[in-house]
N, C-alpha and C positions, 0 to 999 in steps of 0.2 A: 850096437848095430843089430844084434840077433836079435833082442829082446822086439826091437822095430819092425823088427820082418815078424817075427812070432807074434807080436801085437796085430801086425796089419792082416796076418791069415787068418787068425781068430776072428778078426772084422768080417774079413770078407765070405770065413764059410759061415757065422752065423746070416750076415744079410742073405746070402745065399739057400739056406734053410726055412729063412723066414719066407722069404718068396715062395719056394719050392709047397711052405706049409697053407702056404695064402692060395696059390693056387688048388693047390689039392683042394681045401674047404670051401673054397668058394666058388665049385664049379656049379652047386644049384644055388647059391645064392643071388638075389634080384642086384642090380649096380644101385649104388645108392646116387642121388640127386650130384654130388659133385661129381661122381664118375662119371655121369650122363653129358656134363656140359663139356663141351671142346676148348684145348687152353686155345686162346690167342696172345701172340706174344707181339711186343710194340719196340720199337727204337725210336730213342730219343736222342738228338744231337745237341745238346745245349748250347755249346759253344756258337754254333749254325744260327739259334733262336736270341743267344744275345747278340747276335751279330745281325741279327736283324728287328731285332725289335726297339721301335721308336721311342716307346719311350722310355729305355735304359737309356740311349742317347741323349734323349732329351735333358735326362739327370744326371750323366754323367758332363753334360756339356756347362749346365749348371754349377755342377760343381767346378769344373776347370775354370771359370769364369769368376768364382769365386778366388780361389786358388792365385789367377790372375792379380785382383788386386790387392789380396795378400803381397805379394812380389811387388808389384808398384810402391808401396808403405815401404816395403823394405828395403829395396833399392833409394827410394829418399833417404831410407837414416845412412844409407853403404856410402851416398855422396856425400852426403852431409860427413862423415868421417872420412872421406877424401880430402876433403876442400879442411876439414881440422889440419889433418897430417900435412897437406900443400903450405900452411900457415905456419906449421912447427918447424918445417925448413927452414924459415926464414928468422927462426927464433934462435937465440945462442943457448949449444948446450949444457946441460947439467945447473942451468937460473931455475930461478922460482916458476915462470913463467914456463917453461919447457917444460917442469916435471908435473906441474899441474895438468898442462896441456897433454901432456902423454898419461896421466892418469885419466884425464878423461876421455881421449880417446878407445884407454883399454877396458875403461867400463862400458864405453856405449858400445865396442866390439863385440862385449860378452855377452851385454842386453840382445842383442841383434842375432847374436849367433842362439841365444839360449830361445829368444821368440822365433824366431826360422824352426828350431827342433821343433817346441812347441805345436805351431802351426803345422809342421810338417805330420806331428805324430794325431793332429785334431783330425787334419783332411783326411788321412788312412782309417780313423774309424767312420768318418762320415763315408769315406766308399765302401767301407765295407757292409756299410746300414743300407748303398744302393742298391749292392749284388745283392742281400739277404731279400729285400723286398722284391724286388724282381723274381728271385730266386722263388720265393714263394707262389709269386702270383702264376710263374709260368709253372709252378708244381701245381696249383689250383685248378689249371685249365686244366693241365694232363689228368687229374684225379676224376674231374669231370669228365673229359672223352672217354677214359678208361672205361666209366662206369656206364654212361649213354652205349657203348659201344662194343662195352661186355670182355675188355682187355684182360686178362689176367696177370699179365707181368709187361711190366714195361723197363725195358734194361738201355742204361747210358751207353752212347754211340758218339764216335768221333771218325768223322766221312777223314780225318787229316790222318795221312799215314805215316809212322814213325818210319825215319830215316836213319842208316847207319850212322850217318854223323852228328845227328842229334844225342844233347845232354840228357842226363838221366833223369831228370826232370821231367821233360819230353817228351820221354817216352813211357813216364808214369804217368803224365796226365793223358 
């Protein structure tokens, strides 16, 4: 803990000297070209800009649509192993026919369960190929207004106020 304080004074009077040295020398010095120009500082709301831009929607609706009849394929094979298991009721247990029929119920389970992951783990990189492109384009715009408009920083903004009972998540994002 000393050493941290003893580090952080050492910081603070050299920056402090250096100022002090910057000042002094450069009282007849001319301001050079950046000093001259004014910062302008920007806020950016992302969250705001895909919540309103069409066509992230438009790609996101796409892909839900997609997504969609994924789930339709699947729910066929889900009855389709309904209507097996409704059949194996009415079969007597531990036959030939019973344990074939419960083997292949437990295969097409695992098919179905293992292609659902599958599909599940394809459509999360395809959103996340949505956000990036978006993400791009609307850093594209900003790089260009920044630059029309002589920005010098432009720093992330979230108009959404964290709430005491909000997750920490939350309130990191």
């Amino acid at each position: 803990m000393k050493k941290l304080i003893l580090s952080a004074s050492i910081v603070v009077c050299m920056v402090g000297l250096g100022l002090a040295l910057n000042n002094a020398w450069g009282q007849g010095a001319t301001k050079t070209a950046v000093e001259q120009v004014p910062h302008k500082v920007g806020l950016i709301d992302m969250a705001f800009l895909f919540s309103k831009y069409t066509k992230f929607e438009a790609l996101r609706n796409d892909l839900k649509a997609e997504i969609e009849s994924a789930d339709g394929a699947l729910k066929v094979r889900l009855e389709k192993i309904k209507g097996l298991q409704a059949e194996m009721k009415e079969l007597v247990p531990n036959r030939p026919q019973f344990v074939a029929r419960e083997k292949q119920i437990t295969e097409m389970a695992g098919a179905a369960e293992a292609e659902r992951k599958n599909l599940q783990r394809q459509f999360m990189r395809e959103e996340t190929k949505v956000y990036q492109t978006v993400y791009r384009e609307v850093l594209d715009a900003v790089n260009k207004y920044a630059a029309i408009y002589k920005y010098t920083l432009i720093v992330l903004y979230s108009r959404d106020d964290a709430e005491v009972g909000d997750g920490p998540q939350k309130v990191m994002q």
